[in-house]
N, C-alpha and C positions, 0 to 999 in steps of 0.2 A: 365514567369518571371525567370532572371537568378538566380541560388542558391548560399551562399554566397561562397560554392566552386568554382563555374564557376567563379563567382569575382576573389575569391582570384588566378585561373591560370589567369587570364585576365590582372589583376593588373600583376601578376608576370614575367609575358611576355611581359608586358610596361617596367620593370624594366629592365629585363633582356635584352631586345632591344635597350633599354638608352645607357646601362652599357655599349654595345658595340661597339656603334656609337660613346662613347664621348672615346674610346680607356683604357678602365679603363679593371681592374681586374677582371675575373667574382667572382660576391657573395663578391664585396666588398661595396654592397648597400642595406640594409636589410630593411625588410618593416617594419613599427612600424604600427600596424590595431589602428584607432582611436575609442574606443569603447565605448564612452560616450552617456549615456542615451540608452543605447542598452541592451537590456536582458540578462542573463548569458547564455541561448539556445544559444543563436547566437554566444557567442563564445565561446560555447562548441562544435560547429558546424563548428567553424574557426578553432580550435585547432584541430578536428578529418580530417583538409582539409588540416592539415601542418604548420598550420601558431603559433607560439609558442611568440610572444612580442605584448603587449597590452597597448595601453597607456587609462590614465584614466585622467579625469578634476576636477572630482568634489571627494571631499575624501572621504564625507557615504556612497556613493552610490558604490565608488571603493572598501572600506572594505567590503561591503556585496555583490559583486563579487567575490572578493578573499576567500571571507570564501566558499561561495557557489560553487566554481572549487577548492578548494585547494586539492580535488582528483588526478587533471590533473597534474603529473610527470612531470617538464621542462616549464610551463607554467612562464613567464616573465613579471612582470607589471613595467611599467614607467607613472611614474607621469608626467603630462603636464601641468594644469593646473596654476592658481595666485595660490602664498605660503602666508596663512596668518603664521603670527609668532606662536599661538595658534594651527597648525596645524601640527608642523614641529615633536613633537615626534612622529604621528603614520605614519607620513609618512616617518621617517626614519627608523621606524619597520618592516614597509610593503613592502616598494620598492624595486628594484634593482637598477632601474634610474629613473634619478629627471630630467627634462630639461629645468624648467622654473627655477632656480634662477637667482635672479636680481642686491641683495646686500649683502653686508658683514657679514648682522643682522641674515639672512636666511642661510645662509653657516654655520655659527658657531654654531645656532642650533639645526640642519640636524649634525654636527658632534660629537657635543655634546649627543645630545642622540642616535645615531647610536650606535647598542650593539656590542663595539669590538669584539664577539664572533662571528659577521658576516663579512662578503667580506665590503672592504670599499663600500660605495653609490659612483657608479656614480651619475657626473652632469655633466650638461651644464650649462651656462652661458647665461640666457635669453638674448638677444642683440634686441632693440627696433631700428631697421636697419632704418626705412623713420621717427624716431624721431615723432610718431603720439601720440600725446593727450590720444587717448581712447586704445593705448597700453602699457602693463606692457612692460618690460625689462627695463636694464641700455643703458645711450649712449657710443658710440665706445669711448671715451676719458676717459671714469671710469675704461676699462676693465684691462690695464695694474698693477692698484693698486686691483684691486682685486683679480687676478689671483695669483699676487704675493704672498697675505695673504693666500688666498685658498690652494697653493700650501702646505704652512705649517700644513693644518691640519688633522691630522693621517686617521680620519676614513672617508674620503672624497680620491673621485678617480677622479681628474679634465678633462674630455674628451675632453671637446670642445665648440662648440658654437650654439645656438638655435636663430633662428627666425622665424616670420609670416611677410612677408613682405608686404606690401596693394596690395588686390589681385586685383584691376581697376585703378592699376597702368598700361600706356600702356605696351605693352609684353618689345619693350626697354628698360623699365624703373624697369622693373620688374625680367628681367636676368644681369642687373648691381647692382641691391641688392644683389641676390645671390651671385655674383662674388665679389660683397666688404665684405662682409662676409667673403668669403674665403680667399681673403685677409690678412682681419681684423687677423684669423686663421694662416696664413703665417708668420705673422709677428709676433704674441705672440710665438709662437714655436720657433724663432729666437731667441729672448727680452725674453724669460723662458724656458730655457730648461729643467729644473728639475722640471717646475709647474706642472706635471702630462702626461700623453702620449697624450692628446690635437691632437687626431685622428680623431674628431667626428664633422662631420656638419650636426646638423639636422634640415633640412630644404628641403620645397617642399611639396605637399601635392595632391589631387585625381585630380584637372585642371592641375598643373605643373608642375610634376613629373619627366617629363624627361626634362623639362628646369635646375630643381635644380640638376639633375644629372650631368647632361654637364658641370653645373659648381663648379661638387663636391662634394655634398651632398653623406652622409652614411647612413643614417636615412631618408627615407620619410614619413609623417604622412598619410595617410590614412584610411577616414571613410567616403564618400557617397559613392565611386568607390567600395567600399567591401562589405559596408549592404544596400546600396541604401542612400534614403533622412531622415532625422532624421525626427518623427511627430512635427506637430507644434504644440506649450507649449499650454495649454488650460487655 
């Protein structure tokens, strides 16, 4: 059985292969490890193997991760997860980056209790890309009045744009998502140049990784390809 080091050079060696097929930068694709329902071992295990940004889903379970590594120097958590509104002060206490927000109500307050005395929060801008029923985000036609309000507010740092796109979409259908995404990206950076540095597409995940790179992606999510298959809920 591989260790979740062997992973993470394995994963990192997809990345870095991607990066330089699709003619891009090196190290201008960073991995985000998806570490929901996974024990603090493991990535205390990831952090001793290099790997320093952690995204979290569920918010008890990510506070009593954070408290239980807050030994580990440089250690990074990003929120991924649905933002309930009752959820949004400790997760403006706790994060670095947020990447699921979706609306106006969530934005304001994520910046409202964000304690000036830290880095603004990054976000992304959840984007619900194949418009599916049983997924959160906003659609591509909301983003332009959102961004623009977001832009305005102090302790918010607006990056860019987040999706999950249906992953039994055929592969055609599935690298023209990512590619409208970036787009979508293209085009607000035009349409808002002051809404924030809007550098950030995160999107792509452990099957298509180096699809979302080709067409862009900064951020890949990553969690079977690094701790293996999550146990089933009992």
């Amino acid at each position: 059985m591989s260790s979740i080091a062997d992973n993470i050079g394995s994963v990192t060696r997809r990345i870095q292969k991607a990066t330089l097929q699709a003619g891009r930068e090196p190290g201008s694709v960073h991995l985000l490890a998806v570490s929901k329902t996974r024990p603090p071992e493991d990535l205390r295990e990831a952090f001793a193997s290099g790997q320093r940004a952690f995204g979290e889903n569920y918010l008890q379970e990510a506070l009593e991760k954070i408290e239980a590594l807050a030994d580990l120097d440089g250690i990074q958590w990003h929120f991924i997860g649905p933002i309930q509104s009752n959820k949004t002060r400790q997760i403006a206490s706790a994060f670095a980056w947020v990447h699921s927000v979706d609306r106006l109500k969530i934005a304001r307050r994520l910046d409202e209790q964000r304690d000036p005395a830290l880095a603004p929060l990054n976000i992304c801008l959840q984007v619900n890309i194949n418009e599916e029923a049983s997924k959160s985000g906003c659609r591509i036609a909301e983003l332009p009045e959102l961004v623009a309000a977001i832009g305005e507010l102090p302790n918010l740092t607006l990056r860019g744009l987040m999706a999950i796109p249906d992953p039994d979409q055929p592969e055609g259908d599935l690298r023209a998502s990512f590619r409208k995404l970036a787009n979508t990206l293209k085009q607000l950076k035009t349409d808002h140049p002051d809404a924030g540095p809007l550098d950030t597409l995160s999107m792509g995940m452990s099957g298509d990784l180096e699809m979302a790179i080709a067409e862009g992606a900064t951020w890949v999510r990553v969690g079977t390809a690094l701790f293996g298959k999550r146990p089933a809920k009992s």
